[in-house]
LOGU-262164 format. One record per residue (C-alpha): residue number from 1; residue in three letters; x, y, z. Coordinates in Angstrom, 2 decimals. Example, Ala and Ser with C-alpha at 12.3 -4.5 7.8 and 13.67 -1.06 7.14 Angstrom:
2
> 1/ala/12.30/-4.50/7.80 .
> 2/ser/13.67/-1.06/7.14 .
//
This chain:
391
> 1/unk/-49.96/36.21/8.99 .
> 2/unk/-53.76/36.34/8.33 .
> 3/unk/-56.15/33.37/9.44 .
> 4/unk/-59.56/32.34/9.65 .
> 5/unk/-60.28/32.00/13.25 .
> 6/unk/-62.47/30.58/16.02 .
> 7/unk/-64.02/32.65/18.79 .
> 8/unk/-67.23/30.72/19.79 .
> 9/unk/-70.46/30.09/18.15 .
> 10/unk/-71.24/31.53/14.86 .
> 11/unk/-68.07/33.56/15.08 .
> 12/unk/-65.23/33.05/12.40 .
> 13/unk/-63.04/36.14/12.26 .
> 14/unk/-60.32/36.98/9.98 .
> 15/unk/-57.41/37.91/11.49 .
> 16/unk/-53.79/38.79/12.36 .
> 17/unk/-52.38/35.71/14.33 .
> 18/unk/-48.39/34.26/14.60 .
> 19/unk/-46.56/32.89/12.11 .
> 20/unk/-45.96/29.12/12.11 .
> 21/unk/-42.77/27.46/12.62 .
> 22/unk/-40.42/24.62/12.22 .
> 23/unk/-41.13/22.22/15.54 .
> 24/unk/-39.74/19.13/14.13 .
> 25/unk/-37.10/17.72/11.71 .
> 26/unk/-39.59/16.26/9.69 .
> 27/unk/-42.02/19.15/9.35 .
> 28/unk/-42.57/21.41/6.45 .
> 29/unk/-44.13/25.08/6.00 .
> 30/unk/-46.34/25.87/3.23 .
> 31/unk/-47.28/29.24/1.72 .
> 32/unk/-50.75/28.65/1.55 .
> 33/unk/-52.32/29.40/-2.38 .
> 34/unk/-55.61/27.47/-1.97 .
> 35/unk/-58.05/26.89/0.79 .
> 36/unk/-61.61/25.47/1.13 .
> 37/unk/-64.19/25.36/2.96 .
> 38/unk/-65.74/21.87/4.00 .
> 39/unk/-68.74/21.12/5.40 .
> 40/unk/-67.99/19.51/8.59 .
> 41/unk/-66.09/23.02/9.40 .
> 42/unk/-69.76/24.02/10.04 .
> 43/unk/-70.26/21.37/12.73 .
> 44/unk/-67.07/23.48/14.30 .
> 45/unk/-69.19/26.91/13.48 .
> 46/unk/-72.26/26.00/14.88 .
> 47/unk/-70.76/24.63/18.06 .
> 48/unk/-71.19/21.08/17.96 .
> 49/unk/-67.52/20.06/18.10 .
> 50/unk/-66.08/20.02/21.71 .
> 51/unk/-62.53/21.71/23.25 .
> 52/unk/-62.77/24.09/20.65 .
> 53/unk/-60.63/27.12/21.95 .
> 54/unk/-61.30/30.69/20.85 .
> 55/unk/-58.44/31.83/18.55 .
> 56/unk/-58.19/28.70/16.79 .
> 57/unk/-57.30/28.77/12.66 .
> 58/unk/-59.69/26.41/10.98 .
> 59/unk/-59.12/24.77/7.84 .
> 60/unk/-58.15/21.25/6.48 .
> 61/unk/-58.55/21.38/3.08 .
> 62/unk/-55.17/23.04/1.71 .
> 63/unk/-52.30/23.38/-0.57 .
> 64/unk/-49.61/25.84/-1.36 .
> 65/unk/-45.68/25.98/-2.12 .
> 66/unk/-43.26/24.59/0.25 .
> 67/unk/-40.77/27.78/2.03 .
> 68/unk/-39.20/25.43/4.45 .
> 69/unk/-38.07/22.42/5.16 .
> 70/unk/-36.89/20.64/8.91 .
> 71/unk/-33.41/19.33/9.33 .
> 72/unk/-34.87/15.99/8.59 .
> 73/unk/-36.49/16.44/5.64 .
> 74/unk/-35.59/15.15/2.28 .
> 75/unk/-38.86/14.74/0.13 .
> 76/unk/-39.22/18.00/-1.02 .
> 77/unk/-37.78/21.17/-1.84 .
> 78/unk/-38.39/24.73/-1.47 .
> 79/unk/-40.04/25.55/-4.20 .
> 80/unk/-42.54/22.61/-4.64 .
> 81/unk/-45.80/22.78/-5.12 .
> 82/unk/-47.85/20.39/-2.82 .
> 83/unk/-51.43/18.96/-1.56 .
> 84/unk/-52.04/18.43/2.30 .
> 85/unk/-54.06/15.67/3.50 .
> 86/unk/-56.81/16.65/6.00 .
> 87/unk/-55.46/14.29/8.67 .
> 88/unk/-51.93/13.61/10.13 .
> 89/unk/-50.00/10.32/10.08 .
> 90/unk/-46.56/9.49/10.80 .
> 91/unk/-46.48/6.60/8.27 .
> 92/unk/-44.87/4.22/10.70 .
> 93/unk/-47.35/2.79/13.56 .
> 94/unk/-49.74/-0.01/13.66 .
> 95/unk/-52.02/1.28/11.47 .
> 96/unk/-50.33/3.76/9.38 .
> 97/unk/-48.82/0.51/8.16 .
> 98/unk/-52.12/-0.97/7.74 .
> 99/unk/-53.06/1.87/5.77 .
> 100/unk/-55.65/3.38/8.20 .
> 101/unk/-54.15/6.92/8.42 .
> 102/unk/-56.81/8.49/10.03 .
> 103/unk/-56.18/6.04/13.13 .
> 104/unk/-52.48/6.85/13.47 .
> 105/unk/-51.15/6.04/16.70 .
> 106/unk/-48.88/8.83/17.17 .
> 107/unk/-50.04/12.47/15.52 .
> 108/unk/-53.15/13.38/17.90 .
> 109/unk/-51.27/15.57/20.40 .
> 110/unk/-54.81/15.04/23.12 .
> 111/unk/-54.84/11.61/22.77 .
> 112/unk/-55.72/10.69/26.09 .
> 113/unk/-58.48/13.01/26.25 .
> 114/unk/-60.19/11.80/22.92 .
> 115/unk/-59.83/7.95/24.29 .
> 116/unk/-62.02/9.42/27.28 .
> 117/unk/-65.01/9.99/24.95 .
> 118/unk/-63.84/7.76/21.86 .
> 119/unk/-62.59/4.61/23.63 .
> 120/unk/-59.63/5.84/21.38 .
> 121/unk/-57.88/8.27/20.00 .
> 122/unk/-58.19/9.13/16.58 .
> 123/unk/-55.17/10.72/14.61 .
> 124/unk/-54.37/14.38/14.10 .
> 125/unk/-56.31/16.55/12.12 .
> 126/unk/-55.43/20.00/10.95 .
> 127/unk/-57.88/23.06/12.00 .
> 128/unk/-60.38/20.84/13.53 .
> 129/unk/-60.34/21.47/17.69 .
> 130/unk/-58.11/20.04/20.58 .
> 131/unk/-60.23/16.28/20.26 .
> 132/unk/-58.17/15.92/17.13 .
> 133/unk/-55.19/17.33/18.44 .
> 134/unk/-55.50/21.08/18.41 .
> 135/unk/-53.31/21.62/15.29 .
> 136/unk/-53.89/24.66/13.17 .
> 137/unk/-55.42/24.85/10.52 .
> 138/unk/-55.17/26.11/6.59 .
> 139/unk/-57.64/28.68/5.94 .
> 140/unk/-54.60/30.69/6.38 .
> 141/unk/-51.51/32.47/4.73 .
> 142/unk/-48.80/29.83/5.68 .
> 143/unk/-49.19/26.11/7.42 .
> 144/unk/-47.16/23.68/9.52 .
> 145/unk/-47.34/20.25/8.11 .
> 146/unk/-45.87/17.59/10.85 .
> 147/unk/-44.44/14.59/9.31 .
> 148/unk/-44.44/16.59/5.69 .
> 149/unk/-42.47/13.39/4.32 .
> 150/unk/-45.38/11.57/4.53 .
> 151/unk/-48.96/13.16/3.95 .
> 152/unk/-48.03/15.40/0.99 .
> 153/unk/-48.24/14.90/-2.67 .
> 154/unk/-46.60/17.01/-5.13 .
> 155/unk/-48.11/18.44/-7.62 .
> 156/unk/-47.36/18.14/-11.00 .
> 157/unk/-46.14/21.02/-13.64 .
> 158/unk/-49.58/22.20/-15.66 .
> 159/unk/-52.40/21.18/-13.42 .
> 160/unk/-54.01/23.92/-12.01 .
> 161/unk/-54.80/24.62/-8.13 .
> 162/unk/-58.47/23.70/-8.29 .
> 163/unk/-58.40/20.66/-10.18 .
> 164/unk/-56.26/19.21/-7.37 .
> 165/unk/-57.25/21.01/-3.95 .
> 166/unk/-59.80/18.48/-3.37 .
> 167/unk/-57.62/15.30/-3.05 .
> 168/unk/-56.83/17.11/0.15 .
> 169/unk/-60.10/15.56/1.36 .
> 170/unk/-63.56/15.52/-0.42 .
> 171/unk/-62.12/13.63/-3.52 .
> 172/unk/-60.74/10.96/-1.37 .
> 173/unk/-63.83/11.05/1.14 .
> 174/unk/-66.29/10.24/-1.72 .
> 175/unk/-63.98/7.63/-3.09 .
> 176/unk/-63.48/5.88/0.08 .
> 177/unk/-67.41/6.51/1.18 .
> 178/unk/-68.19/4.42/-2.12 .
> 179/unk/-65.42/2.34/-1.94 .
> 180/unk/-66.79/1.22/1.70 .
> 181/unk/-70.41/0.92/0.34 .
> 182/unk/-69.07/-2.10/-1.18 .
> 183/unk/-70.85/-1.56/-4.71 .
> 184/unk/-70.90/-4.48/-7.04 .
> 185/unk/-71.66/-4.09/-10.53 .
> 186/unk/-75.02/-3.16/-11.64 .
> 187/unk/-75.74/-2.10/-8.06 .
> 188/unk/-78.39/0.70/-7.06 .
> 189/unk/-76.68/3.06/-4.66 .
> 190/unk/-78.62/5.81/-3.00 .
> 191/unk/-76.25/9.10/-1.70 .
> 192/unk/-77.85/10.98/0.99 .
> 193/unk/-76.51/14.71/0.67 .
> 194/unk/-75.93/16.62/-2.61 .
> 195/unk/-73.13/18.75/-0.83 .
> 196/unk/-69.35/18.54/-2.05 .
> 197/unk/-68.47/14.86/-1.07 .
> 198/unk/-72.29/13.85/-1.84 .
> 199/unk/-71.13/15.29/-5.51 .
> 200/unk/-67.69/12.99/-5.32 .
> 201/unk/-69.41/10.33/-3.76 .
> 202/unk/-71.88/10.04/-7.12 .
> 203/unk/-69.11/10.40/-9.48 .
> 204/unk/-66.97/7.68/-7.87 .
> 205/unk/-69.85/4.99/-7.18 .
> 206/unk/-70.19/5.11/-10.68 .
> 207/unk/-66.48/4.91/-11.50 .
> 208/unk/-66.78/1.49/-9.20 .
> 209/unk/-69.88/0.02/-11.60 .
> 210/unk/-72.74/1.12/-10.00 .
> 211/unk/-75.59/0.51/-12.46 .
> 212/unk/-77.77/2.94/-11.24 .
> 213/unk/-77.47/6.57/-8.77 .
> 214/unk/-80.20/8.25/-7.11 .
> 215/unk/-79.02/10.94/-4.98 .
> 216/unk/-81.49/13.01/-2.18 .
> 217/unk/-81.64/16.20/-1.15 .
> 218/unk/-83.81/19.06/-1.10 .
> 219/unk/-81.60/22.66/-2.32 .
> 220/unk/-82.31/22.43/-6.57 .
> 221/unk/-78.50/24.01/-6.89 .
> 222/unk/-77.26/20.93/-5.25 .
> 223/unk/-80.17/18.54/-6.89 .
> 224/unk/-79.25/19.95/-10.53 .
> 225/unk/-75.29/19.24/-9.87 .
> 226/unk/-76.08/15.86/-9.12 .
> 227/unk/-78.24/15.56/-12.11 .
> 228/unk/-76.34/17.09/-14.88 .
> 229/unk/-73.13/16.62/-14.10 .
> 230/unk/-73.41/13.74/-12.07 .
> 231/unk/-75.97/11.95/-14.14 .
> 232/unk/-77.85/10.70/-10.94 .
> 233/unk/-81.36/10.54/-10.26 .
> 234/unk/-82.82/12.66/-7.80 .
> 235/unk/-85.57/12.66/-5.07 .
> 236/unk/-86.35/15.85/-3.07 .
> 237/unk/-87.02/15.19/0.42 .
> 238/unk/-89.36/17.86/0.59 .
> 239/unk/-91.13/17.32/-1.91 .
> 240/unk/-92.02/13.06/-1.46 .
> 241/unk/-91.56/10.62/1.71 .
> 242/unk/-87.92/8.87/0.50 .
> 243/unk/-88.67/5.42/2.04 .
> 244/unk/-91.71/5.26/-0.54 .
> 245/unk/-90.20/6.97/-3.38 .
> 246/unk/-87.40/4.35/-3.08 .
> 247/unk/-89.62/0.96/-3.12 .
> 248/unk/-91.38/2.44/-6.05 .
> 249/unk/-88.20/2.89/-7.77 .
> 250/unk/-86.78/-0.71/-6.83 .
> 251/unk/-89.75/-2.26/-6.86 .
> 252/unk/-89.63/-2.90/-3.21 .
> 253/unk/-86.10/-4.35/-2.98 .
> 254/unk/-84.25/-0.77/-1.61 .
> 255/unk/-80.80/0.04/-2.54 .
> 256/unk/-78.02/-2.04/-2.89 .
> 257/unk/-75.81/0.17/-0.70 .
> 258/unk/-76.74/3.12/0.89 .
> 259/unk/-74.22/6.06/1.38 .
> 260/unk/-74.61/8.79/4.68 .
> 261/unk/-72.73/11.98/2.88 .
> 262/unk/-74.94/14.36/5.56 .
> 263/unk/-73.82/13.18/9.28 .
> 264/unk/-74.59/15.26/12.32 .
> 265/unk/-76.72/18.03/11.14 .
> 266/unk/-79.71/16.45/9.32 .
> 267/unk/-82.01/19.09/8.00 .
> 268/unk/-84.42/20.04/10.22 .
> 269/unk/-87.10/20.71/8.39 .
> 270/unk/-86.77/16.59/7.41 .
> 271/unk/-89.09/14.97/9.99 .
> 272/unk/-90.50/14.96/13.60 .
> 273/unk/-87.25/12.99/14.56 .
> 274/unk/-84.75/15.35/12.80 .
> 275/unk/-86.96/18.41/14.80 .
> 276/unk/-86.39/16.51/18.09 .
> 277/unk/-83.07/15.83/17.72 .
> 278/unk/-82.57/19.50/17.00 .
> 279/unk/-84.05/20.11/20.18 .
> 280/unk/-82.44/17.87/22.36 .
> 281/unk/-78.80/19.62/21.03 .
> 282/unk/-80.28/23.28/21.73 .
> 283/unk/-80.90/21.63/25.32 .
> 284/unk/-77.48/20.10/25.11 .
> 285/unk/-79.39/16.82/25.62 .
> 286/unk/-77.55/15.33/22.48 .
> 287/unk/-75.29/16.14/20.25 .
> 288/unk/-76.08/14.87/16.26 .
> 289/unk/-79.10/14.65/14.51 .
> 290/unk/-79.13/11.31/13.08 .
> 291/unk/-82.14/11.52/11.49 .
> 292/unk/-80.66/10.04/7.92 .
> 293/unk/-78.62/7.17/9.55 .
> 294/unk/-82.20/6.27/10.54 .
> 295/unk/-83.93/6.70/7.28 .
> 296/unk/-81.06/5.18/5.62 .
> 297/unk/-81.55/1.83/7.73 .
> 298/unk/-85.26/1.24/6.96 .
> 299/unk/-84.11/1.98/3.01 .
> 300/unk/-81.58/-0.22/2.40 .
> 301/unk/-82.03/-3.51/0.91 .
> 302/unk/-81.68/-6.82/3.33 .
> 303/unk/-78.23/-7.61/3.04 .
> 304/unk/-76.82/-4.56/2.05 .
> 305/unk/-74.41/-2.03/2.88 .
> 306/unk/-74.37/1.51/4.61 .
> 307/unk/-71.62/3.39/4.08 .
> 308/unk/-71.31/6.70/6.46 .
> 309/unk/-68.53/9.37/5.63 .
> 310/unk/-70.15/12.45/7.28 .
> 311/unk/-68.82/13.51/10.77 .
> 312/unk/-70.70/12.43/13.60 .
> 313/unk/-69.94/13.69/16.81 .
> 314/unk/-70.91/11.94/19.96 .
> 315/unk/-74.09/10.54/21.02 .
> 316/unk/-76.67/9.03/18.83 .
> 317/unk/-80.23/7.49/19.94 .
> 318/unk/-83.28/6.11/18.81 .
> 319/unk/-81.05/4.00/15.98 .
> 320/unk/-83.57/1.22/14.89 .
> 321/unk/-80.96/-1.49/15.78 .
> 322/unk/-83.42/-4.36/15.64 .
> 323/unk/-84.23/-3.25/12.12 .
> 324/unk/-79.93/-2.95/11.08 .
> 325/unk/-79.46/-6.33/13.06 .
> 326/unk/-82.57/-8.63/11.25 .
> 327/unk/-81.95/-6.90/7.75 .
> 328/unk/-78.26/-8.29/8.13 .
> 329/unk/-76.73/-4.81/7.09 .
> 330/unk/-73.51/-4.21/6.74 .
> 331/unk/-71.86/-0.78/8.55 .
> 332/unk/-68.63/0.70/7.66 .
> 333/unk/-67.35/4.23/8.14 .
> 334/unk/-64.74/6.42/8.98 .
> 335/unk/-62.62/9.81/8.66 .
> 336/unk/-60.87/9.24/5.61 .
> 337/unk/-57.37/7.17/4.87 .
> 338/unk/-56.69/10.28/2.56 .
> 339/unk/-53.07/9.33/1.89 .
> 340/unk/-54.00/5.61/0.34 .
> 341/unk/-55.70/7.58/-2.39 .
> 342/unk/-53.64/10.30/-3.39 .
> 343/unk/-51.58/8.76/-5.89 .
> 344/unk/-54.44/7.05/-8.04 .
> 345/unk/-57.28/9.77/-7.80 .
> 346/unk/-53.93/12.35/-9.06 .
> 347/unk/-53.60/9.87/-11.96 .
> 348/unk/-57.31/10.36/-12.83 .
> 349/unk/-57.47/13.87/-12.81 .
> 350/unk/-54.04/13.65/-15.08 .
> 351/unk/-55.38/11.27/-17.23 .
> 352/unk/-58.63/13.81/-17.64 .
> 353/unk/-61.27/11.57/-16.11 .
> 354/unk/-62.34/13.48/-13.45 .
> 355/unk/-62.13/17.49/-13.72 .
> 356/unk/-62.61/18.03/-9.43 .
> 357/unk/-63.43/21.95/-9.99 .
> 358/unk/-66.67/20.64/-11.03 .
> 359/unk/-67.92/21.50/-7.65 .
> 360/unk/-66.78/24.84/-7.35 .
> 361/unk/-69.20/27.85/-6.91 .
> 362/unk/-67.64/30.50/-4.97 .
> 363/unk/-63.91/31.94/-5.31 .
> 364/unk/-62.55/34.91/-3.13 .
> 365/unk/-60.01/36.20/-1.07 .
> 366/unk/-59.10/34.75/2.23 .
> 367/unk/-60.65/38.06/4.01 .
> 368/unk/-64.32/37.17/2.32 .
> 369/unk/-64.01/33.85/5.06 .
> 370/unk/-66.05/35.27/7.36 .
> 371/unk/-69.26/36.20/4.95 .
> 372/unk/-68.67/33.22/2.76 .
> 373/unk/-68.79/30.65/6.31 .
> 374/unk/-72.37/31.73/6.40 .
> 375/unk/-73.36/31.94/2.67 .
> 376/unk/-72.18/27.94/2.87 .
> 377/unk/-73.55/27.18/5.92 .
> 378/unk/-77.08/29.05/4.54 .
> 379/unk/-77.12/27.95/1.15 .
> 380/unk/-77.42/31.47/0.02 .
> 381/unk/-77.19/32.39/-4.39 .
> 382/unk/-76.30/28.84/-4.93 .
> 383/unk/-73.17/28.23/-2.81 .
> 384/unk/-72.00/24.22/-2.84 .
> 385/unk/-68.14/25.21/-2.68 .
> 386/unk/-66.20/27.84/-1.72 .
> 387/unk/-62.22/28.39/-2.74 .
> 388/unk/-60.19/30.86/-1.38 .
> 389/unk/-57.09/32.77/-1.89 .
> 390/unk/-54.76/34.00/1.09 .
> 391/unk/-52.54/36.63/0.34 .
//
């Protein structure tokens, strides 16, 4: 079959690798028919994930029609049409029954080697290096899904691929990420990152009450998205200091709950901090650039909440601690508990409350990969989401 691949730095290849196979009773194949490409894949591109190998198929955001079943299998059918979850769970351990998927006890496959740098091991992810398990990915023409009787959703008759492709993560992420902000009604909430789960992230903080949305970034495709459609305010960072623009527009106060949708790649071009920290990784001296976690800290109102859903990596410094400890903010974060949310965010795309395809900008072919990795990655002719089509 053909796959998007891994072969170091900058270097996504489509090619010709094996097909996958049945490993377990409970697994399932998919024929891919819709793949995405998410931001933190770029972390993976630009090298800042570790124990990536080359040869590895990216991709976690996927979907397709089940051609296979396991021995063991008896939720779906050849034939069905179904949405993967980004990360793996077997349903059944600690936390799987505590809901907290992406913390399953049993699917990361290097578990010992992520509790080395973690403490503990996450759970399985799909396409997203051998810290998370080394599973491969979707950006592909078929997929293994381990323990497919318990991450998939089945899709049903008369929705179309795009308006449901996201609850394979973004959809979810941006629920959860505003879900964890903790919004009460009326709140101010303030979305760093006008990206694909910035975008959900807006939409859902108001479908939770916020009273008010100010969203910051500094590309005008992503700035207009979450002004039109997402009826936010917006604050280029280029354009005015954010910690200012933010007591003028609260009269001091800060948001109610702040929400991280950028994690380890800060822009830049941001501040002195962001520039250092881009230094330090260049020198392999650090890893993220957490130059928003910090911004986000002196922001936030005393008492309130910072949610962070984008991917951090490893090792973050200068985090004004003193300032997060004597403001008495509240932290919470996380990869995503995808599967709690599938059911209800499908009901409010059926019931016509949320079209997801919003986001879309690019569609192409699975082959295009390559090219459309770095029109994402640059922000080239107005890219915010690519969709692609294997086969």
């Amino acid at each position: 079959m053909k796959a998007l691949t891994w072969h170091g730095k900058g270097d996504i290849r489509h090619e010709t690798v094996p097909d996958p196979g049945i490993e377990d009773g409970r697994d399932i194949i998919i024929k891919v028919c819709a793949c995405a490409i998410c931001g933190s894949d770029l972390h993976l591109m630009d090298g800042y994930m570790p124990t990536m190998e080359s040869g590895d198929v990216l991709g976690h955001e996927a979907m397709g029609e089940v051609v296979e079943v396991g021995r063991d299998h008896s939720k779906f059918q050849v034939g069905d049409r179904v949405v993967v979850p980004f990360n793996i769970a077997c349903g059944d351990c600690f936390f799987c029954r505590k809901q907290l998927y992406s913390l399953c006890d049993r699917t990361n496959r290097n578990a010992e080697k992520a509790a080395k740098l973690m403490g503990h091991a996450p759970a399985g992810l799909f396409g997203y290096s051998h810290l998370t398990g080394g599973y491969a990915g979707g950006q592909a023409e078929y997929l293994r899904v381990p323990y497919g009787d318990v991450g998939p959703i089945r899709v049903p008759d008369g929705l179309p691929d795009e308006q449901v492709l996201f609850l394979s993560d973004i959809f979810p992420t941006g629920y959860m990420a505003a879900e964890n902000a903790g919004i009460e009604p009326g709140d101010t909430v303030a979305i760093w990152g006008c990206g694909p789960v910035g975008q959900f992230a807006i939409q859902c903080a108001w479908m939770l009450g916020a009273g008010r949305v100010i969203a910051i970034d500094k590309v005008p495709e992503r700035l207009a998205m979450a002004e039109t459609h997402g009826k936010a305010e917006v604050l280029d960072f280029s354009a005015v200091k954010i910690y200012d623009a933010l007591m003028e527009m609260t009269a001091g106060r800060g948001p109610d709950r702040c929400i991280d949708c950028v994690g380890t790649e800060a822009d830049a071009t941001a501040s002195l901090d962001s520039l250092l920290d881009k230094a330090k990784a260049s020198l392999m001296l650090g890893t993220d650039r957490p130059h928003v976690l910090r911004e986000m800290i002196y922001c936030c109102r005393k008492g309130g909440t910072i949610s962070v859903p984008g991917v951090y990596v490893g090792m973050v410094d200068k985090i004004p601690f003193g300032a997060a400890m004597n403001k008495g903010l509240t932290f919470r974060m996380g990869q995503t508990h995808t599967h709690r949310y599938l059911e209800p965010l499908l009901e409010k795309v059926q019931k016509g409350e949320i079209d997801p395809s919003f986001v879309i900008t690019d569609r192409a072919p699975l082959a295009e990969g390559p090219e459309l990795y770095k029109k994402f990655r640059d922000k080239k002719d107005g890219c915010i989401k690519v969709v692609m089509t294997p086969g």
